[in-house]
MARGU-878826 format. One line per 2 residues: their letters; for each residue y, z, x of N, C-alpha, C. Coordinates in nm, 4 decimals, padded with zeros to 6 digits, m for minus. Atoms other than C-alpha are relative to their C-alpha. Layout:
BEGIN
A) Y,Z,X,Y,Z,X,Y,Z,X | ...
end
This chain:
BEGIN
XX) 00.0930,00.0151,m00.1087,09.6508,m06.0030,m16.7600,m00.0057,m00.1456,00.0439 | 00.0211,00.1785,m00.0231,09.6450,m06.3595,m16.5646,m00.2169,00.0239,00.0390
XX) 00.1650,00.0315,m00.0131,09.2998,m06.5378,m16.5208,m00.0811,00.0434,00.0864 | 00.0536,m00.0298,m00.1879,09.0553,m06.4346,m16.2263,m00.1215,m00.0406,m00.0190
XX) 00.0889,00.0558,m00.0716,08.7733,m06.5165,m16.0888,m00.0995,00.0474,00.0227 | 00.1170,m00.1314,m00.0485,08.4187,m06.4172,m16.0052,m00.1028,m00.0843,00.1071
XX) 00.0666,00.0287,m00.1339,08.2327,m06.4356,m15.6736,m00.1055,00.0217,m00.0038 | 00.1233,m00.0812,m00.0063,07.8892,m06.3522,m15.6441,m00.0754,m00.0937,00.1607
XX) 00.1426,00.0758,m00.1161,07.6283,m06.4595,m15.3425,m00.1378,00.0640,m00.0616 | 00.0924,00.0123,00.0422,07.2960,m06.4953,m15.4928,m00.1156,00.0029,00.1653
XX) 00.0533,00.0356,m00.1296,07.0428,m06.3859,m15.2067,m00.1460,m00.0580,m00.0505 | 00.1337,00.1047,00.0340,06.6984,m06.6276,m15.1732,m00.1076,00.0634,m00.0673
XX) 00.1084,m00.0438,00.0160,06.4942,m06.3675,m15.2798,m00.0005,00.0724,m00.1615 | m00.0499,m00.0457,00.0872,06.6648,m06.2759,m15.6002,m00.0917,m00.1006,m00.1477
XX) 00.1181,00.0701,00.0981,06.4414,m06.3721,m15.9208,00.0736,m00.0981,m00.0750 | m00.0833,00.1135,00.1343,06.5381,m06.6483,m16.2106,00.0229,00.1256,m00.0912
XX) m00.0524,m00.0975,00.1055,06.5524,m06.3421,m16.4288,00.1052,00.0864,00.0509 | m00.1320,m00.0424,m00.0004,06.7864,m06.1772,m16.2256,00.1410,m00.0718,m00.0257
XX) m00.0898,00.0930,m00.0033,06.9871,m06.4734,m16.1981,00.0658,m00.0075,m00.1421 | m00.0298,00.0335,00.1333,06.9855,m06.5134,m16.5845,00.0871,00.1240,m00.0298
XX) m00.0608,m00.0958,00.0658,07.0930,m06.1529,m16.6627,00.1360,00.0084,00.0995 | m00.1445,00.0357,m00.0432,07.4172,m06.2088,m16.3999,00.0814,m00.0237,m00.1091
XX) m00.0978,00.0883,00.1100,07.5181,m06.4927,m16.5871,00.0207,00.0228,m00.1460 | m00.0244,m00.1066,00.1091,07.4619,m06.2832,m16.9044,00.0894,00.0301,m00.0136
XX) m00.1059,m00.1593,m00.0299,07.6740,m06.0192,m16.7908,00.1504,m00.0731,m00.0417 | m00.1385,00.0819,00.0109,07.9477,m06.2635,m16.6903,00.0582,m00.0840,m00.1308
XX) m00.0034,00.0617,00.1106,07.9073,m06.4469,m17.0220,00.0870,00.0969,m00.1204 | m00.0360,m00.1011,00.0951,07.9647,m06.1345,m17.2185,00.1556,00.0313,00.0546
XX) m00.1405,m00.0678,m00.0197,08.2617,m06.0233,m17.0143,00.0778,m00.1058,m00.0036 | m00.0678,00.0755,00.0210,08.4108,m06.3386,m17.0847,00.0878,m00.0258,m00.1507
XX) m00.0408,00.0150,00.2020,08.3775,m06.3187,m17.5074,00.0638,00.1697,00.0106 | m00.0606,m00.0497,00.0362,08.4743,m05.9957,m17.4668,00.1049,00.1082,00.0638
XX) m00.0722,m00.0449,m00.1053,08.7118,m05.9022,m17.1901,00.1379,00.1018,m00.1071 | m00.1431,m00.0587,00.0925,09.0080,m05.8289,m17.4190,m00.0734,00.1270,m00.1147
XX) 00.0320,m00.0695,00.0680,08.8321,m05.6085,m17.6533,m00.0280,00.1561,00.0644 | 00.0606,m00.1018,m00.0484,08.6469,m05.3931,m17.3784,00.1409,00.0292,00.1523
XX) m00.1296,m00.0887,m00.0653,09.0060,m05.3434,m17.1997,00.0842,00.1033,00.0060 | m00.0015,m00.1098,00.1113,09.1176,m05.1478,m17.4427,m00.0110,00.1364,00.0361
XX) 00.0593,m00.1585,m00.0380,08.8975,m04.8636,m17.2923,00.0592,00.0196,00.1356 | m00.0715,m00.0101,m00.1333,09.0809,m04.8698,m16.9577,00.1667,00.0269,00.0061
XX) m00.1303,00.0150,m00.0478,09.4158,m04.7825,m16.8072,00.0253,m00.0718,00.1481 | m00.0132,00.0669,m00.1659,09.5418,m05.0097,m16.5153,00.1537,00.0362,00.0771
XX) m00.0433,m00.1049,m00.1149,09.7043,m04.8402,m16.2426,00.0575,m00.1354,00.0836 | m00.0454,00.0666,m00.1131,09.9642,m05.1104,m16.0529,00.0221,m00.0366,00.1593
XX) m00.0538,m00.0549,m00.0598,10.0350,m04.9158,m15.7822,m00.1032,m00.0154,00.1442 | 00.0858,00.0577,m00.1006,09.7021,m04.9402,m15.6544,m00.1211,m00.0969,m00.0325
XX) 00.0636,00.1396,00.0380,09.5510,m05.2186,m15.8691,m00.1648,00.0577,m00.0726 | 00.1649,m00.0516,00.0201,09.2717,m05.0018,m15.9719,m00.0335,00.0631,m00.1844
XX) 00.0178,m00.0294,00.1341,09.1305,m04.9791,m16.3849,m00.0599,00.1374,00.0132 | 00.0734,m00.1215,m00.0112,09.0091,m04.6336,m16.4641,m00.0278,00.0006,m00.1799
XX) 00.0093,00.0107,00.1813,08.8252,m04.5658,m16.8264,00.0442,00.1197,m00.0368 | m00.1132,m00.1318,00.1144,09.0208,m04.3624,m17.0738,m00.1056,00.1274,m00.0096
XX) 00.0574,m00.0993,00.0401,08.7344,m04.1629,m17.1634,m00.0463,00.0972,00.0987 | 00.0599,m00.0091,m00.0736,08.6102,m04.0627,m16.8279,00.0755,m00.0036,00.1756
XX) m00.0731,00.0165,m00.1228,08.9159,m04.0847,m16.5595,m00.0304,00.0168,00.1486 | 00.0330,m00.0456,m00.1045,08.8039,m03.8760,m16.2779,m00.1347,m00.0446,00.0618
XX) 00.1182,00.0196,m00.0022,08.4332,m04.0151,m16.2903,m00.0399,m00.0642,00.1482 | 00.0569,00.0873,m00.1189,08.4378,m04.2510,m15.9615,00.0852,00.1684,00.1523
XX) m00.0213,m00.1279,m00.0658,08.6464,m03.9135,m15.7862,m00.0936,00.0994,00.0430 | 00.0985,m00.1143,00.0061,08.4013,m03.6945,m15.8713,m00.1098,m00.0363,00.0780
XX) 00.1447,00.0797,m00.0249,08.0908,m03.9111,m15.7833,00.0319,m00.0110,00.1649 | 00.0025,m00.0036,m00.1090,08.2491,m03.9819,m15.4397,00.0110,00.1134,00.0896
XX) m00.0173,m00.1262,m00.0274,08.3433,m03.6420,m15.3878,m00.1042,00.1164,00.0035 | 00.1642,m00.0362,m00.0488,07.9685,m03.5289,m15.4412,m00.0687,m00.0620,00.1073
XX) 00.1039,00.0894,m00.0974,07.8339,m03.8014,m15.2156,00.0406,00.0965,00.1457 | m00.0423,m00.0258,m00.1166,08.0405,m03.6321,m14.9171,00.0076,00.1261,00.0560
XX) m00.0557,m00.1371,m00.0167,08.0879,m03.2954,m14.9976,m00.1054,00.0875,00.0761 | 00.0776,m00.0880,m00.0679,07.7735,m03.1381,m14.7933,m00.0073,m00.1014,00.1120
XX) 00.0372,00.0629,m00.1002,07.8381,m03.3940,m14.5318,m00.1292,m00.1324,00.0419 | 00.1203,00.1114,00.0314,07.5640,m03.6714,m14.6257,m00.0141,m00.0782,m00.1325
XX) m00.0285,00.1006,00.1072,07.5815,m03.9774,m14.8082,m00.1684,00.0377,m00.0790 | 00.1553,00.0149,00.1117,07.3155,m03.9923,m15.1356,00.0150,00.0984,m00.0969
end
């Protein structure tokens, strides 16, 4: 995997505690990026990770949102 990068925009109204649990987040996925990869397969083709345990999960989920014609 090469290095990457992380973007965020912080909007004005966003708390110090949200702010903190971000940089949490990002903290954690830093110590343990390589460990929690593991649970993924990455897909070249179209650049996209999917988790081992759970493949179809973002399919499915979008495929409910649409399927009676109305997002939610």
């Amino acid at each position: 995997m090469k290095p990457g990068w992380i973007r965020i925009s912080i909007h004005p109204t966003t708390s110090d505690e949200e702010v903190g649990h971000i940089c949490h987040a990002i903290t954690e996925l830093a110590r343990n990026h390589q460990q929690w990869a593991a649970d993924y397969t990455y897909n070249p083709s179209t650049n996209e990770f999917t988790h081992k345990m759970n493949p179809s999960f973002e399919k499915h989920l979008v495929t409910h949102w649409f399927a009676d014609g109305k997002a939610g």
